[in-house]
C-alpha positions as CSV (number, residue, x, y, z in Angstrom):
1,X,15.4,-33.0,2.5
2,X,12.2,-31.0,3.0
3,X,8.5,-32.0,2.7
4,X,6.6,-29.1,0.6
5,X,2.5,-29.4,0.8
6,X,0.8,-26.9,-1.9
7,X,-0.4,-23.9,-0.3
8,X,-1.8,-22.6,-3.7
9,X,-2.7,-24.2,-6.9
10,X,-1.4,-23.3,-10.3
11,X,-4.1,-20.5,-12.0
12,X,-3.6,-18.2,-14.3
13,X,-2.4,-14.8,-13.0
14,X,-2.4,-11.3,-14.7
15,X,1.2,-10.0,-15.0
16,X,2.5,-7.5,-17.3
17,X,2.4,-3.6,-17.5
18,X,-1.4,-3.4,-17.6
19,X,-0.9,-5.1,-13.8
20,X,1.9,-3.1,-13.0
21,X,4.0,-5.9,-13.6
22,X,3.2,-7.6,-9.9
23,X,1.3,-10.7,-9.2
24,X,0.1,-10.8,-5.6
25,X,-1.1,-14.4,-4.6
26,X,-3.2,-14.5,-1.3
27,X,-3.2,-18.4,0.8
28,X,-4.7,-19.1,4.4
29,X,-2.2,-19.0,7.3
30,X,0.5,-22.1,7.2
31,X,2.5,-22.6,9.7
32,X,6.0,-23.2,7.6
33,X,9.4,-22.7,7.9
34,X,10.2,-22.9,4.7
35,X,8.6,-22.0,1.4
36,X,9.1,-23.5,-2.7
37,X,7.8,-21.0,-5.2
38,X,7.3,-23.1,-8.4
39,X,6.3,-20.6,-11.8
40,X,4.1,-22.7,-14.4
41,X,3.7,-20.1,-17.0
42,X,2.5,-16.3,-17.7
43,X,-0.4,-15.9,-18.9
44,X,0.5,-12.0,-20.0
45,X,4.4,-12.4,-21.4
46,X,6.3,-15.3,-22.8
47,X,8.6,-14.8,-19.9
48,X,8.6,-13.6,-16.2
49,X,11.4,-13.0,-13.5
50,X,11.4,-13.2,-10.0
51,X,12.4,-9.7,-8.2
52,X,12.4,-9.2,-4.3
53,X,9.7,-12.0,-3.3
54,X,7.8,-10.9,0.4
55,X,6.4,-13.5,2.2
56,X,4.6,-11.5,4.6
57,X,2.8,-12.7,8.1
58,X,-0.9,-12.3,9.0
């Protein structure tokens, strides 16, 4: 089984139509092969979905 490390801690984030409905979260350079995305809360909607995540490299 995998060992995840926290690349970014848990903040609020502005997500709803007034952000376009997209959350961009910035970290500094991991070297990973894989990556766990773990969703807390929203702090514009009682709800949130997960649609096309990019994990893009530096």
């Amino acid at each position: 089984m995998p060992t995840f490390s926290e690349i970014v801690g848990p903040r609020g984030r502005a997500f709803g139509p007034a952000a376009g409905e997209v959350v961009g979260v910035s970290f500094n350079v991991a070297a990973v092969r894989q990556m766990r995305l773990v969703f807390t809360g929203n702090t514009g909607r009682p709800a949130a979905k997960l649609s096309g995540p990019r994990i893009l490299a530096a």
